[in-house]
C-alpha positions as CSV (number, residue, x, y, z in Angstrom):
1,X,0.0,0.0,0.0
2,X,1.7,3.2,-1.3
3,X,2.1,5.7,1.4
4,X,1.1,9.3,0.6
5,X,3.3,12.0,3.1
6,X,0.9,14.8,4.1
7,X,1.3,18.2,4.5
8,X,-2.5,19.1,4.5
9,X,-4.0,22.5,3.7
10,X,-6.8,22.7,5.9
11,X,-10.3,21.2,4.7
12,X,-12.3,23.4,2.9
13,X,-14.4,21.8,0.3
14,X,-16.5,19.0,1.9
15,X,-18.5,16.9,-0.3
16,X,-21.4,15.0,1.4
17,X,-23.1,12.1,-0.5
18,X,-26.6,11.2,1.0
19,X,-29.3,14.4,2.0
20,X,-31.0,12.7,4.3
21,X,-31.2,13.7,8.1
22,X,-27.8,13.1,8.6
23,X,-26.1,14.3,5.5
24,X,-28.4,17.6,6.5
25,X,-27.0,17.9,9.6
26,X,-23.5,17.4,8.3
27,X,-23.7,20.4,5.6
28,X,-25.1,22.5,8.2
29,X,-22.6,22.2,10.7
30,X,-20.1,22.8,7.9
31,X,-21.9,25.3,6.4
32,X,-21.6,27.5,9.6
33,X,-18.3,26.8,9.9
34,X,-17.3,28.6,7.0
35,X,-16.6,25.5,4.8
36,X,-18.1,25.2,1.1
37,X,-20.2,21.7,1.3
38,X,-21.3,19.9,-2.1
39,X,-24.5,17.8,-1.6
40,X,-25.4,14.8,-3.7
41,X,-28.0,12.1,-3.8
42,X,-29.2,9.7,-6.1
43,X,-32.1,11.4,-5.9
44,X,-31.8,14.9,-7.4
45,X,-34.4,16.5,-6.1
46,X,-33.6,15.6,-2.2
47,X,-30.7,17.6,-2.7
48,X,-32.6,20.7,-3.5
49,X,-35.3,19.5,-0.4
50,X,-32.8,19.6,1.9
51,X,-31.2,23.0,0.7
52,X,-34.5,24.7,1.9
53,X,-34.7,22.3,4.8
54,X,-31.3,24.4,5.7
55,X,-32.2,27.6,4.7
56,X,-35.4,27.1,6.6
57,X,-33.6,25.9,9.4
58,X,-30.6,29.0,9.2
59,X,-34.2,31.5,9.1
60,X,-35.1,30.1,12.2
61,X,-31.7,30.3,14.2
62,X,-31.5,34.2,13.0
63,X,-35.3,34.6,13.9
64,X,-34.1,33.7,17.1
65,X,-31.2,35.8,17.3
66,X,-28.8,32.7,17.6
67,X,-27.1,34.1,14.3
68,X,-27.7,37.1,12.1
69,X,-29.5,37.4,8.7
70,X,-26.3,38.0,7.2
71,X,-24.5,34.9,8.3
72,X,-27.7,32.5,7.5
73,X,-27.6,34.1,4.1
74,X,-23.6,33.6,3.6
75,X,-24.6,29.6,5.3
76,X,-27.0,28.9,2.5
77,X,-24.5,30.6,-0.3
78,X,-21.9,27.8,0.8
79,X,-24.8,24.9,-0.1
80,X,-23.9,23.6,-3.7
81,X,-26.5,21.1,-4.9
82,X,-24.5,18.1,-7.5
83,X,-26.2,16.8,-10.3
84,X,-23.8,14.1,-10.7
85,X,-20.8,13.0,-8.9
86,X,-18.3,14.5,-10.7
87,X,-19.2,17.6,-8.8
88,X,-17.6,16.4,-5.8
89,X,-14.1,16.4,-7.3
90,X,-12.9,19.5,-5.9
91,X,-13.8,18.2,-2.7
92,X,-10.9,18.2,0.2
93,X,-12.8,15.6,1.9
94,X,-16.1,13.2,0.5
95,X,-18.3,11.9,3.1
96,X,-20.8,9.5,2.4
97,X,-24.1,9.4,4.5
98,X,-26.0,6.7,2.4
99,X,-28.0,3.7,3.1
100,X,-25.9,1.5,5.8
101,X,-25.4,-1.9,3.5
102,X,-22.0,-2.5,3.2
103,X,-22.5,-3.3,-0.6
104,X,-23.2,0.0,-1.2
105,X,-21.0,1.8,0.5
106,X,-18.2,-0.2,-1.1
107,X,-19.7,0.8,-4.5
108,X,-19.3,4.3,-4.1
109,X,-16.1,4.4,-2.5
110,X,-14.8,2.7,-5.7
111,X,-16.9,5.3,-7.5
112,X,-15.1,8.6,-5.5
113,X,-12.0,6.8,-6.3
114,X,-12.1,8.1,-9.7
115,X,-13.5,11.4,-9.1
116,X,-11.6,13.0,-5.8
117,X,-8.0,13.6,-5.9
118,X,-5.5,11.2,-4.7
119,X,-4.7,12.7,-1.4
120,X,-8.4,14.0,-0.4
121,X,-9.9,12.1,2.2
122,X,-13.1,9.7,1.8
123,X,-14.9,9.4,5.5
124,X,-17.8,7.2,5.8
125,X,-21.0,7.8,8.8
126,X,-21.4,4.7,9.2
127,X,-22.9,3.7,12.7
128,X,-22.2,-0.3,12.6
129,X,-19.9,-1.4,9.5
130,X,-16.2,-2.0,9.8
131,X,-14.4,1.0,8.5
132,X,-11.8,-1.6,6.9
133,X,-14.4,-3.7,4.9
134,X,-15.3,-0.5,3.4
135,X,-12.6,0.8,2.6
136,X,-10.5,-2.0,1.4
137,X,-12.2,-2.3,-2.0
138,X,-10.5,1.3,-2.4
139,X,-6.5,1.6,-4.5
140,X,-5.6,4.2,-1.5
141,X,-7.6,2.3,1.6
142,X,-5.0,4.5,3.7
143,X,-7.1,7.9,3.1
144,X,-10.6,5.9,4.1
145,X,-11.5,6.4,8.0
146,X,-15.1,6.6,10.1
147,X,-16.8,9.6,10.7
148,X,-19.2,9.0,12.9
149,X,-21.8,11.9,13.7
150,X,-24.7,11.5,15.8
151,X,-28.4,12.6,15.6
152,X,-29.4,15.4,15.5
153,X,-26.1,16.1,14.1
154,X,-26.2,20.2,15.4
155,X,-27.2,19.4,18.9
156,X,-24.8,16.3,19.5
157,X,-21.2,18.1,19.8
158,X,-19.3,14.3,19.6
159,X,-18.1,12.7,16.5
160,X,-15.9,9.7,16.8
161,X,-13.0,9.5,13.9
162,X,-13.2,5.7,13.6
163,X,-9.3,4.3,11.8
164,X,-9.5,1.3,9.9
165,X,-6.9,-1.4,10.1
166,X,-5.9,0.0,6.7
167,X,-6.1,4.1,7.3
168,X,-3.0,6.0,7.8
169,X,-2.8,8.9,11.0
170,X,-3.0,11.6,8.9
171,X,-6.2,11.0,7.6
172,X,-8.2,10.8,11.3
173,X,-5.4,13.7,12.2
174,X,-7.3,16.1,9.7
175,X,-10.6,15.2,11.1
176,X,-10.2,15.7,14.2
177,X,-8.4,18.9,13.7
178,X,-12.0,19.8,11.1
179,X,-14.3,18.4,14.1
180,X,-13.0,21.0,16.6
181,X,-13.7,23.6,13.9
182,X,-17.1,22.5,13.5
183,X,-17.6,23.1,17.1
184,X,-18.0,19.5,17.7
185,X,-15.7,16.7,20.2
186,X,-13.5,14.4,18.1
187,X,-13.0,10.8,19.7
188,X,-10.5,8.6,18.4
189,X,-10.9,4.9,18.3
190,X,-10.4,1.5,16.4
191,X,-12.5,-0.2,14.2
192,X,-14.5,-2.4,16.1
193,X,-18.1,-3.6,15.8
194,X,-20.3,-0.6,17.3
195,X,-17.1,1.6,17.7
196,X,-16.9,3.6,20.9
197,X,-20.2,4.8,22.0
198,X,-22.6,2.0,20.1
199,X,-20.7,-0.6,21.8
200,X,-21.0,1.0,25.4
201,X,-24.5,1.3,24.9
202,X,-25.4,-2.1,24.8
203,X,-25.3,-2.4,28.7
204,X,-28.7,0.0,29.2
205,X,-30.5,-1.2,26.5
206,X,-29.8,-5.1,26.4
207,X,-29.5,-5.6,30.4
208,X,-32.7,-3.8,30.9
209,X,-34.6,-5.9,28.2
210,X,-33.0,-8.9,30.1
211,X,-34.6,-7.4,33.3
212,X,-37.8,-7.1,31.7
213,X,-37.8,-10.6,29.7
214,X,-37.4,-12.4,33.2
215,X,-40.8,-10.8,33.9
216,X,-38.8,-8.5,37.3
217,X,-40.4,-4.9,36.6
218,X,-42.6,-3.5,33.6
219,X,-41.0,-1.3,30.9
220,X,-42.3,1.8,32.8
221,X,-41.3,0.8,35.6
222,X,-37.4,0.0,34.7
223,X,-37.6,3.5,32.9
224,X,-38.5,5.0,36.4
225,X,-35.9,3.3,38.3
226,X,-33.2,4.4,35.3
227,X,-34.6,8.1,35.4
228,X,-35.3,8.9,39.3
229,X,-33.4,6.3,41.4
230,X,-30.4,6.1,38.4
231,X,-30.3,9.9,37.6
232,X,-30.0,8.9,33.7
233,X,-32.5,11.6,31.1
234,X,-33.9,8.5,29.3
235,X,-34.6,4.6,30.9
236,X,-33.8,1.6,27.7
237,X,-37.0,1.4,26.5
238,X,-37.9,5.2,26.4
239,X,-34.7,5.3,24.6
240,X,-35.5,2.3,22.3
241,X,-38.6,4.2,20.7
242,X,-36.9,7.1,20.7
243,X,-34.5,5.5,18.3
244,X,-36.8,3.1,17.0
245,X,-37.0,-1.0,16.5
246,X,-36.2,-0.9,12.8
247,X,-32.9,0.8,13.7
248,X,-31.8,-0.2,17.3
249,X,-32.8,-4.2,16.7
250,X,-30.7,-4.6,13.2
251,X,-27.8,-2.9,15.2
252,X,-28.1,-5.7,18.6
253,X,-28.3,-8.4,16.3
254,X,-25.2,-6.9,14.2
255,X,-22.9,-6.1,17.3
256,X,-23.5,-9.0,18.9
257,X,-22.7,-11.6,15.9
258,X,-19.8,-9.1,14.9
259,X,-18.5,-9.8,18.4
260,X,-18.9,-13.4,17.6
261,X,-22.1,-14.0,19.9
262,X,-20.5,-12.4,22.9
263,X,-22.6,-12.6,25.8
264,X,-22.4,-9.4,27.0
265,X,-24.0,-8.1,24.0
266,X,-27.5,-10.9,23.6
267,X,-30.4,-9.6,22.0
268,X,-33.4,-9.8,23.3
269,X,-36.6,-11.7,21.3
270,X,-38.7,-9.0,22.9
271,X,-37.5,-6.9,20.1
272,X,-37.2,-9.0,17.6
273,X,-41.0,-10.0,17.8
274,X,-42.2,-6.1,18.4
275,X,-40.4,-5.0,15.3
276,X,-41.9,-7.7,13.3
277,X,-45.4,-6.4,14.7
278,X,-44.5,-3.1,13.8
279,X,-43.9,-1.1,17.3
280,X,-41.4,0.3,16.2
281,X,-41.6,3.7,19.1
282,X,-42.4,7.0,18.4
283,X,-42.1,6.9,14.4
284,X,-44.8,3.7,14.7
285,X,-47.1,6.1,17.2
286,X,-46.9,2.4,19.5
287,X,-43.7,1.1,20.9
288,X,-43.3,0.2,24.8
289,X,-45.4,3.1,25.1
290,X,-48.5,4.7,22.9
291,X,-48.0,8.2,21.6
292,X,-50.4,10.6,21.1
293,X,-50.0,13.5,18.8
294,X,-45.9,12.3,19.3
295,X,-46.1,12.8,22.9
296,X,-45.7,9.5,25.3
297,X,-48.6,8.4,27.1
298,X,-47.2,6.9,30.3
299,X,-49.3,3.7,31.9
300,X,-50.8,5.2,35.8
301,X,-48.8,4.1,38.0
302,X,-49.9,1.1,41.0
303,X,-50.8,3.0,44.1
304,X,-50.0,1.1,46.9
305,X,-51.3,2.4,50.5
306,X,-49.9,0.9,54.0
307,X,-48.9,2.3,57.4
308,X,-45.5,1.7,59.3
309,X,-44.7,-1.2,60.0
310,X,-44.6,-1.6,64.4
311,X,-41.1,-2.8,64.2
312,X,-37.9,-3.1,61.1
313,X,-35.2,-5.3,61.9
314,X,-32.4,-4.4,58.9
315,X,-30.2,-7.3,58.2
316,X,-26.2,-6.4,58.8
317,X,-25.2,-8.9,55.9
318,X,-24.2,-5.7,54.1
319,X,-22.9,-3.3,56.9
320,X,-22.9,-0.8,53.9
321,X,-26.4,-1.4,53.0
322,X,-27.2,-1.8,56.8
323,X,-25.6,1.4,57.9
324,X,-27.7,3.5,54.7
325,X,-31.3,2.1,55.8
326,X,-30.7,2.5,59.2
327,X,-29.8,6.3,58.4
328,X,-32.6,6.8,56.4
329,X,-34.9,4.8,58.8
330,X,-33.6,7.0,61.6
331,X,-34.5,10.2,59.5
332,X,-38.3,9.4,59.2
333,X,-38.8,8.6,62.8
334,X,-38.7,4.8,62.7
335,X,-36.4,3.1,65.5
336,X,-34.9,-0.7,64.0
337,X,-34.5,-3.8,65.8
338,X,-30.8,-4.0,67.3
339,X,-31.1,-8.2,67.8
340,X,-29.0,-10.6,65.9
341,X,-32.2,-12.0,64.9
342,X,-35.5,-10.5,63.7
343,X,-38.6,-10.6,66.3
344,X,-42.0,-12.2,65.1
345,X,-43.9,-9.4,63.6
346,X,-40.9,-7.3,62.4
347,X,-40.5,-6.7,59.0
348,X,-37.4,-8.1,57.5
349,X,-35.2,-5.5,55.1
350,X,-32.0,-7.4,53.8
351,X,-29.6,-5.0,51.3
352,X,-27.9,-7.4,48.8
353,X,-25.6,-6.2,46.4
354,X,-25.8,-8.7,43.0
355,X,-28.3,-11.4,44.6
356,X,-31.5,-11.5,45.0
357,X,-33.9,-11.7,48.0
358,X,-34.5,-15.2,48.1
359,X,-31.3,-15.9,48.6
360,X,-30.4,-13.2,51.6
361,X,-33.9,-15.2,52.6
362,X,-32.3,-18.7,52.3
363,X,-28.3,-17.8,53.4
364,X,-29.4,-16.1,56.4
365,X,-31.8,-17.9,57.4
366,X,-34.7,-15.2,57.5
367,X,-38.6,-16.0,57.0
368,X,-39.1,-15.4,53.2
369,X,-42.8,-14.2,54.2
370,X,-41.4,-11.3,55.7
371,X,-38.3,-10.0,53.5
372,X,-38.3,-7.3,51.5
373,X,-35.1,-5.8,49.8
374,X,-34.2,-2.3,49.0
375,X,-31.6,-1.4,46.5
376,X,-28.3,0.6,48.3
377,X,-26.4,0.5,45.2
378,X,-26.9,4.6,45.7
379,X,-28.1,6.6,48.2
380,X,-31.3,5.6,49.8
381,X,-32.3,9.1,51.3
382,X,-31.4,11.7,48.6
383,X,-32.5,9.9,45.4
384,X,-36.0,10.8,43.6
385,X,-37.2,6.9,43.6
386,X,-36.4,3.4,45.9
387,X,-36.6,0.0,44.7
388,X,-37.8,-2.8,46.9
389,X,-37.5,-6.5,45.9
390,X,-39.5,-9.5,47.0
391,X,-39.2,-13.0,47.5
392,X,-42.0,-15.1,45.7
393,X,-43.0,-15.6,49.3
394,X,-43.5,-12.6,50.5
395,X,-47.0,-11.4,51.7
396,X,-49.3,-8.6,50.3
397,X,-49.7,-7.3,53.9
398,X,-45.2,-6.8,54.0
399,X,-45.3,-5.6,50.8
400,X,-47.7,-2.4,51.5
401,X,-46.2,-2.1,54.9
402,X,-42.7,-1.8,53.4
403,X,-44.2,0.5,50.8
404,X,-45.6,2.6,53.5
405,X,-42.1,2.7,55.0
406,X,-40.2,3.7,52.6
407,X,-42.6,6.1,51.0
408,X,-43.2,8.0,54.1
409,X,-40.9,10.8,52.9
410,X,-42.7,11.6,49.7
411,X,-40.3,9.5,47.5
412,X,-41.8,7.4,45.4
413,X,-41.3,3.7,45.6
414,X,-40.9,0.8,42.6
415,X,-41.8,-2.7,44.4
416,X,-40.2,-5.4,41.7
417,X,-39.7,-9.3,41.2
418,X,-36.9,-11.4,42.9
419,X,-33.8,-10.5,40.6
420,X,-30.2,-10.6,40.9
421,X,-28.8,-7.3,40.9
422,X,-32.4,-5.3,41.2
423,X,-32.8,-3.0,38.0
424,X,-30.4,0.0,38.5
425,X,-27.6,-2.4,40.0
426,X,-27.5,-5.1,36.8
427,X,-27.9,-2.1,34.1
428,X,-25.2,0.5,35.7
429,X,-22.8,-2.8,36.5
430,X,-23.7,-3.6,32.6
431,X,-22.8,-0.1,31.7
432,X,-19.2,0.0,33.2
433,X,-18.4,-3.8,33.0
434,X,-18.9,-2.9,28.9
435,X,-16.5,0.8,29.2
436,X,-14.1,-1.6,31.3
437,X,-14.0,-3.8,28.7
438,X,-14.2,-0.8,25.8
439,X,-10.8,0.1,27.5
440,X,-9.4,-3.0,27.7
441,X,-9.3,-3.8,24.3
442,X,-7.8,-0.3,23.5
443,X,-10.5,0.7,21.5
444,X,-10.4,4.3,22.8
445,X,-8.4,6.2,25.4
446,X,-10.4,6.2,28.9
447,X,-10.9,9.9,28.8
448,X,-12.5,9.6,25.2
449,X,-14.6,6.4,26.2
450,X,-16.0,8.8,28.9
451,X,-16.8,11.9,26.8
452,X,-17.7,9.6,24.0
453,X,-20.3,8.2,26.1
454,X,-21.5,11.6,28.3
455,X,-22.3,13.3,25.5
456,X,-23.3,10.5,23.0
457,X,-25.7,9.3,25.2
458,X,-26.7,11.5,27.4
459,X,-25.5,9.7,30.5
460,X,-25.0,11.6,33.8
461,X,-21.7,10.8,33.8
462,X,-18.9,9.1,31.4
463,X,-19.0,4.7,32.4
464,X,-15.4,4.7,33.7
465,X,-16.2,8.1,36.1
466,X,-19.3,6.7,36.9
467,X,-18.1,3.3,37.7
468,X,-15.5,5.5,40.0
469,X,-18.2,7.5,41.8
470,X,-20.0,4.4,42.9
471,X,-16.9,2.4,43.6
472,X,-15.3,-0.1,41.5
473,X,-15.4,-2.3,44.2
474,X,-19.1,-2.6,44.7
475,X,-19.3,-3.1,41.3
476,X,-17.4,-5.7,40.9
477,X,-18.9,-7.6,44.3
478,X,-22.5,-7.2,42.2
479,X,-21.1,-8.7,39.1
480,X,-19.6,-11.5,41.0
481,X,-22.3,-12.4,42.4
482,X,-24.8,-12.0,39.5
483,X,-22.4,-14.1,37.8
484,X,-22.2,-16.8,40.3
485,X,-25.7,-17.2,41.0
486,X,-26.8,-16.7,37.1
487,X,-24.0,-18.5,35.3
488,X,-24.4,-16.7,32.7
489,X,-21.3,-15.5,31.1
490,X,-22.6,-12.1,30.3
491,X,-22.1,-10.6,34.3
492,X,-18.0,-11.8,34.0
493,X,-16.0,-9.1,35.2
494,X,-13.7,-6.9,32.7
495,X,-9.9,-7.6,33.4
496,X,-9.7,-3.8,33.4
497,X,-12.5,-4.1,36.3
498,X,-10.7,-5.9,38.5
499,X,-7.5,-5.1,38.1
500,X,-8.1,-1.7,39.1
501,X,-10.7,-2.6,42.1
502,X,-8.0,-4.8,43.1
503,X,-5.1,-2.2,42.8
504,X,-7.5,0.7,44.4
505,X,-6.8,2.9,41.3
506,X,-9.2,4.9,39.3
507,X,-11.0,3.0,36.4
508,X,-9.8,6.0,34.3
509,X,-6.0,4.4,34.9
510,X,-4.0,3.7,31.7
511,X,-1.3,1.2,32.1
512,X,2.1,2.5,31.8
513,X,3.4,0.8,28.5
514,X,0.5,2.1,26.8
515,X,0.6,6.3,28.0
C-alpha cells in the first residue's frame, strides 16, 4: 500500500453524498463553519429538499437571534447542490451518508475513487460497519476512516474518527483537527463492531430488556428506576422508541454476531417480535409506550397504600447497606430492631448487592414471608425513587407495609420481582463492565470512552467516572455475584474491572506501557 506523506492545507471543500437527516445535519454544521459543502444524492431533487430544509432551518436560528440574517444568508451561499458526482471532485474531503449496507458503500467508495483527488480524504458515517471492509475495496484504503456523527447532528457536539486497520494517521489527524472547527468533540478509536459509543451502549439497553424478559419490573417501571433512582435523562425502553425498532434491533443483532455472539451483548426476542409487529416507538405512534400527537402516554402508575410497620429489623449482611437504611430509617422517625435475629412481627429488610432476595432469605436464614429488599447501590435518602425486591414468598400485607415505610418521605417507591442485581444495579454494572471492557481492548483512550459516552448518550456521567463514583469495588462484588448465581457468562468481570478494584486505582487508569 503506497504511502502518501501529508502536508495538509486545511479542509475546505466537503462533499457529502446522502441528504438525508444526517447528510443535512453534516452540511449544516459545515456550512456555519465557513466550509463550502457539495451535496449529492441519487435522488436529485432531495438535494434541492434539503437545501430549503437548511435555509429554513438557518431563518429560524436568525429569527431567534442565535445568528444574524447576514450569516444564515452567507450559510445557505456555501450549499452547492450536485447533479452528478463529478461535482464532488474538488472536494478536500467526501463523506458519504447513504444507506448503511455495506455493498453500497463499497460501490461508491470505488466510485469517488475516480472522481476526488489522490490525497483527499473519503470518510464514511457509518454507525455499525467496519471501517476496513469498506474501505479495502479502495487503491488508496490509507485515506478511508469513520466519521461518525450523531443525531441530531447540530445538537450532538461528539463525532468519533473511527481508523480502519488499513487508514493512515494523517487521515483521522485532519478530522479531528476539522471536528474541533465545526464546534463538535472528536473521539478517536479503532474499528470495532459498534465503535466507541454503540458498543458502550449495549449495557442500558440489552441488560434492561433482560430485566424485563425475566418478567422483574414492567418497561415503565425500569424507565423509572433508570430516570429517578439512576439519575439517567432516558430509561432503555424510552430510549428504544426514541431510536426506533427498525434501527436499534438490526444494530443488537449486528454487534453482537460481529462480536462473535459475545454474551455481553444478547439480543433480546422482545425486540425482535415487536419489530416484526411493527412497534417500532415514536415513528410507529406504538412502541413500549403509545404516543399521542408524538407525545408518550405513560401507563398510571400502581398506588399502593400501608402504614409503618410496628417494628424493622435491617439485616447487617451488608454493613454498607445496613448502615444507609438505618440512616434513612432514623431520619423518618422509625427506630430498628438491634437483635441478631428478627422478632416475630418485624419486617425483614436485607440490602444485597448482585443477589436477590430469596437468597439473603435462604443464606441467612430469614422467613421469606417477611423479606423485603431495597436497593443501596446509591443513596437511599437523597435519590428521587427506591426499589424494593420480593421474594416469591413474601405477603401482600409486608409488601404495603414496606411500601408505606419507605414512602413516608414523599419519594416514590418501585416494588419489583426477585432479581439478581435489582434493575439499577444489573444495568449500571452492565454499563461499566462494557467501558471496562471498551478500554481493555484499546479501542479508545479512557478519557475519550467517557466523553464519547457523556455526550453521545446522554448519561450523567462518562462509564469509567461513573463506575469511580460508585466504587469499582461494589461493582465488581454485584457482578460477582450475579455471575455466580446466574451463570451466565454475560455478568463476568472486565480484566480492566478488577484489576483496578483490586489495585484501588481509578478506572480511568492507563497502564504505563501504553501512555
Amino acid at each position: 500500500m503506497e504511502t502518501i506523506t501529508q502536508t495538509r492545507a486545511p479542509i475546505t471543500q466537503v462533499g457529502i453524498v446522502g441528504a438525508g437527516a444526517m447528510g443535512r445535519g453534516i452540511a449544516q454544521i459545515c456550512a456555519q463553519a465557513g466550509l463550502k459543502v457539495w451535496l449529492s444524492d441519487t435522488q436529485p431533487e432531495a438535494c434541492e429538499a434539503a437545501r430549503k430544509q437548511l435555509r429554513d432551518v438557518w431563518r429560524i436560528l436568525a429569527t431567534k437571534g442565535k445568528m444574524t440574517d447576514a450569516d444564515a444568508d452567507a450559510a445557505l451561499s456555501r450549499v452547492h447542490t450536485c447533479s452528478t458526482l463529478e461535482d464532488l471532485r474538488s472536494c478536500d474531503l467526501v463523506v458519504e451518508a447513504i444507506v448503511e449496507r455495506l455493498d453500497a458503500k463499497r460501490e461508491l467508495i470505488e466510485k469517488l475513487e475516480t472522481i476526488v483527488s489522490e490525497d483527499a480524504i473519503i470518510a464514511s458515517n457509518s454507525s455499525s460497519l467496519s471501517i476496513t471492509a469498506i474501505g479495502a475495496v479502495a487503491k488508496r484504503p490509507q485515506r478511508v476512516v469513520g466519521y461518525h456523527f450523531f443525531n441530531p447532528v447540530p445538537l450532538m457536539k461528539v463525532v468519533e474518527v473511527i481508523d480502519g486497520v488499513l487508514s493512515e494517521s494523517w487521515a483521522g489527524d485532519a478530522l479531528m483537527e476539522l471536528s474541533k472547527h465545526l464546534g463538535h468533540t472528536p473521539v478517536r478509536c479503532k474499528d470495532m463492531p459498534g465503535f466507541v459509543v454503540n458498543h458502550a451502549g449495549r449495557g442500558m439497553n440489552i441488560e434492561g430488556l433482560k430485566v424485563a424478559q425475566e418478567g422483574v419490573a414492567a418497561f415503565s417501571d425500569i424507565d423509572d428506576i433508570m430516570r429517578e433512582q439512576a439519575g439517567f435523562r432516558m430509561g432503555p425502553f424510552e430510549l428504544l422508541d426514541l431510536t426506533g425498532l427498525d434501527v436499534s434491533h438490526p444494530v443488537m443483532e449486528s454487534i453482537y454476531r460481529q462480536f462473535y455472539d459475545e454474551a455481553r451483548f444478547r439480543p433480546s426476542p422482545i425486540t425482535a417480535v415487536r419489530a416484526v409487529g411493527g412497534l417500532l416507538g415514536r415513528k410507529s405512534g406504538e412502541g413500549f409506550y403509545r404516543y399521542a400527537e408524538g407525545k408518550k402516554v405513560a401507563p398510571a402508575p400502581v398506588k399502593r397504600s400501608g402504614k409503618k410497620p410496628k417494628s424493622v429489623w435491617v439485616s447487617t449482611a451488608n454493613p454498607r447497606g445496613h448502615a444507609m437504611v438505618s440512616a434513612l430509617l432514623a431520619s423518618i422517625g422509625v427506630e430498628t430492631e438491634r437483635g441478631s435475629e428478627p422478632s416475630d412481627e418485624a419486617l425483614i429488610v436485607v440490602t444485597p448487592l448482585g443477589t436477590d432476595a430469596t437468597t439473603s432469605a435462604i443464606d441467612q436464614g430469614l422467613d421469606a414471608h417477611r423479606v423485603v429488599a431495597i436497593d443501596t447501590l446509591l443513596p437511599v435518602g437523597t435519590n428521587k425513587r427506591r426499589t424494593i425486591m420480593t421474594t416469591p414468598v413474601t405477603t401482600e400485607r409486608t409488601i404495603e407495609t414496606a411500601v408505606g415505610l419507605f414512602s413516608s418521605d414523599g419519594i416514590p417507591v418501585t416494588v419489583i420481582a426477585d432479581s439478581p442485581g435489582f434493575v439499577a444495579q444489573r444495568i449500571i454494572c452492565a454499563i461499566v463492565n462494557i467501558a471496562c471492557d471498551i478500554a481493555q481492548q484499546r479501542i479508545a483512550t479512557t478519557p475519550d470512552i467517557d466523553v464519547a459516552v457523556k455526550l453521545g448518550l446522554g448519561y450523567p456521567q462518562g462509564p469509567l467516572s461513573m463506575g469511580d463514583s460508585i466504587g469499582s469495588d461494589l461493582i465488581l462484588e454485584i457482578l460477582r455475584n450475579m455471575e455466580h448465581l446466574t451463570g451466565d457468562p454475560r455478568y463476568r468481570p472486565s480484566p480492566w474491572l478488577w484489576r483496578r478494584a483490586g489495585l484501588g486505582v481509578s478506572l480511568l487508569t492507563e497502564e504505563a506501557r501504553a501512555r
